[in-house]
N, C-alpha and C positions, 0 to 999 in steps of 0.2 A: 504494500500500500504506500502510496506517494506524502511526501509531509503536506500535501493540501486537502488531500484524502482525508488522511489522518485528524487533521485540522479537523475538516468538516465535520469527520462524525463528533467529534468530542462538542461541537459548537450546537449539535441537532441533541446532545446527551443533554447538554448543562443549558445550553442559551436559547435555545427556541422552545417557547409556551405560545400555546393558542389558548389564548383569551385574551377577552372584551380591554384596555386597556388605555388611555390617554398619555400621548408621547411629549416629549420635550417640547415640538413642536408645536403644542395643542391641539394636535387631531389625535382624531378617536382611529383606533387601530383594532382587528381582532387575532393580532398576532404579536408578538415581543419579542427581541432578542436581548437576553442579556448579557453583552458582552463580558462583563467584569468577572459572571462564573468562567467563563473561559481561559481569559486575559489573564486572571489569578490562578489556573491550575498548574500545577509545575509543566505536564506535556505541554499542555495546553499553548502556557505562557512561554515555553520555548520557542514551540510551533509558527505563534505570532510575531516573536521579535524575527525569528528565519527568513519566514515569509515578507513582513513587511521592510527588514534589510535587503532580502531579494528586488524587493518592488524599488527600492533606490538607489541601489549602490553603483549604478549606471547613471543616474542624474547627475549632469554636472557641476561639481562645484558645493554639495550638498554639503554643513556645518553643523547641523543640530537638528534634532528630531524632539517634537515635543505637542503639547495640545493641552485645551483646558482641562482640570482635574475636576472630575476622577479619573473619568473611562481612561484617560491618554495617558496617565501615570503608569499604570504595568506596562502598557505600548511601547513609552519611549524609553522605560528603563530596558525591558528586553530587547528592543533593538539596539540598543546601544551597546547591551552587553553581547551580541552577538556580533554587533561590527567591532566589536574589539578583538574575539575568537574569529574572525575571517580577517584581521589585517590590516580592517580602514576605519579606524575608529575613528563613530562619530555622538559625542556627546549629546543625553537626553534632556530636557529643558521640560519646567511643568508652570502653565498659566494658572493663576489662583484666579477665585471668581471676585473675588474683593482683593485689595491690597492688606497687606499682612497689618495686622491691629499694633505691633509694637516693633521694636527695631527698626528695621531701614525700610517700611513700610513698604515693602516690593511685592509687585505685581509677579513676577516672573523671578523661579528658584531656577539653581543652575547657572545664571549669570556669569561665572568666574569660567565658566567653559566655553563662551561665547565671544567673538572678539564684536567690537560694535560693528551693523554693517554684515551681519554674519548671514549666511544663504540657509533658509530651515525649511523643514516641511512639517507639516500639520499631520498629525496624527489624531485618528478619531476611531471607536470601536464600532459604531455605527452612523450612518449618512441617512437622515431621511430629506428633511427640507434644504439641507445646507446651514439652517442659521449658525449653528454651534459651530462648526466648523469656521464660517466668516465672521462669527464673534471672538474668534481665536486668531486669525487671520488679523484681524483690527487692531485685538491687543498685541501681537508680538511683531505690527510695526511700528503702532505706537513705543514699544519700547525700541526702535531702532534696528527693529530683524528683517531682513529681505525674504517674502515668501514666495518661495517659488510653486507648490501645488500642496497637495490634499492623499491622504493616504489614509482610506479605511479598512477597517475589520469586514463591515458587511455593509453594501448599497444594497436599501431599501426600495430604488427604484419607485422615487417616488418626489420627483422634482430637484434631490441634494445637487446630481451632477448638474443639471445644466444653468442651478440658482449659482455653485462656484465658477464653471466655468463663464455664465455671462460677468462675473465679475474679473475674469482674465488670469484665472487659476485651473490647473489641471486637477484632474481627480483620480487617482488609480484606486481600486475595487479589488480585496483582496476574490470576496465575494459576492455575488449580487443576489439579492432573495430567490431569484429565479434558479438561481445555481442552489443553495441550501436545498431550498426544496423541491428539487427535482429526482 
């Protein structure tokens, strides 16, 4: 069985529920992916950093992998730690949804791995509308990060690609609902 195989079934084990459900988005769904049972299992969370290193380590120029927390925190830690075990390490970075309440009240941890100016991709465990995705996109260039695309766990196939892409960002899909459930 392939690591995408493998992937799959462990994300049809832990992360896909059928039920009635309201998304981040605010649409009503009657399906769920819960990325983070996945993203958090040791195969699981291998499987993911593999895959989603695979999906960039050809993009040029790429500096830092990262996305708002939660979903994107196991994401960009295991990809990071797996571009380190293949030779191209590239630091993971986590957007807070508020600025931190005390010390250097920062938006964005991992900073000391970033140089300013730095080239990153967006990491997300699921893509429905896009917002999350380009509310992370916003914040990390508000802090000064050049984004170059969008890199998820699962397209829901459901408007995310082409709300990033009309905004001039690529979207790569490790999965697309259509693939899970088929």
């Amino acid at each position: 069985m392939s690591e995408k195989e493998r992937l799959k079934k462990i994300i049809i084990e832990l992360s896909y529920e059928k039920r009635n459900v309201t998304l981040a988005s605010g649409r009503q769904s009657d399906f769920y992916f819960d990325g983070k049972q996945t993203t958090l299992h040791p195969e699981g969370g291998y499987l993911t950093g593999k895959l989603f290193f695979d999906a960039i380590k050809d993009v040029e120029g790429v500096e830092g992998v990262g996305g708002l927390t939660l979903g994107a925190d196991p994401i960009a830690t295991a990809t990071s730690v797996v571009s380190f075990l293949e030779g191209k390490p590239v630091p993971g970075f986590i957007i807070r949804k508020e600025p931190k309440g005390h010390g250097t009240g920062a938006w964005l941890e991992g900073r000391k791995n970033l140089k300013p100016g730095a080239k990153v991709v967006i990491v997300e465990d699921v893509v429905t509308s896009g917002g999350s995705s380009l509310k992370a996109i916003k914040r990390a260039e508000e802090e000064g990060l050049v984004v170059l695309g969008v890199v998820t766990l699962v397209d829901r196939e459901e408007g995310g690609r082409e709300n990033i892409e009309a905004e001039g960002y690529w979207l790569k899909s490790i999965f697309t609902k259509a693939e899970i459930l088929a």
